[in-house]
Structures are given as C-alpha cells and as structure tokens.
N, C-alpha and C positions, 0 to 999 in steps of 0.2 A: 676253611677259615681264610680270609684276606688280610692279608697284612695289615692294613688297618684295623683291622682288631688284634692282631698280636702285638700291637707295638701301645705299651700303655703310655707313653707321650700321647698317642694320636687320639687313645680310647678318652684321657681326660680332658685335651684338646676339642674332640668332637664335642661332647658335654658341655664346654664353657661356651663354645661358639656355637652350638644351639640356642641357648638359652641368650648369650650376647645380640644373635640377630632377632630375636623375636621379643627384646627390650626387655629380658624379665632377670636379669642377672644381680638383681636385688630382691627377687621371691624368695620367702624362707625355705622352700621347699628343696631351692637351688642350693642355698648356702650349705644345709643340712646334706646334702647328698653329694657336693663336690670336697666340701669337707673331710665326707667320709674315703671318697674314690682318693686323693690326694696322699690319707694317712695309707691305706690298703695297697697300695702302689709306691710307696713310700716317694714321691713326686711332692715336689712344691709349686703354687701360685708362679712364683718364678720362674720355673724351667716351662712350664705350659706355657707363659705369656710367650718367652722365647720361640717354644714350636711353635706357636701360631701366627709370629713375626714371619718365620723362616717357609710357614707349610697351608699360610692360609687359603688361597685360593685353591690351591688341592683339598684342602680339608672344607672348602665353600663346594666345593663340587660333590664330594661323596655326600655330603646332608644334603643333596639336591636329588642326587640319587637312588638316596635310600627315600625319601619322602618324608625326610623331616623339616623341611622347609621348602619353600616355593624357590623359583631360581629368577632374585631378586638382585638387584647390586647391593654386595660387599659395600658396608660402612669405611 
C-alpha cells in the first residue's frame, strides 16, 4: 500500500480533485459519495481544501498516474 492511500487527507483529496479537474464537482453522484468519505474518515470539506492548497501538484500527479485523468494543466 502507498502512502497515499494510507493517508485519508490524500484518499479524500484525491476524490475531490478528480472530480474538480474533470468539472463534475456539482454531479449528485459526487456530493453523495464525498459526503460519505468526509463522515467515515471523520475529515471536513475544510481540512481537504487545505490538503489540496498544501499537496496539490503532487496529488495532480498521482491521478495522472493512476489513469484517472489525462496529464493536463492544473486549474
């Protein structure tokens, strides 16, 4: 397992910023399932945005990696 998956900042991070580059972070499907990841991890909207102030070009890289997105420039 990679640290970025042990670390549930990055796991819900990854999540938001997947769905933030590919413009769909207003799909219900999103809201419903970060929702969930947020309460299960006991993380807020807030401490994520944070990680992703602090991790986002690293966390633009691993979703390029993995093949969850094309390796596009960061908004």
């Amino acid at each position: 397992m990679s640290t970025s998956d042990a670390d549930p900042l990055d796991g819900a991070a990854l999540l938001k910023l997947a769905f933030l580059l590919q413009g769909r972070q207003e799909h219900p499907n999103f809201r419903v399932v970060y929702r969930g990841v947020l309460q299960d991890l006991g993380l807020t909207d807030d401490q994520v945005e944070r990680h992703l102030e602090l991790h986002r070009e690293r966390l633009h890289a691993v979703l390029v990696a993995r093949g969850v997105i094309r390796d596009l420039p960061m908004e």
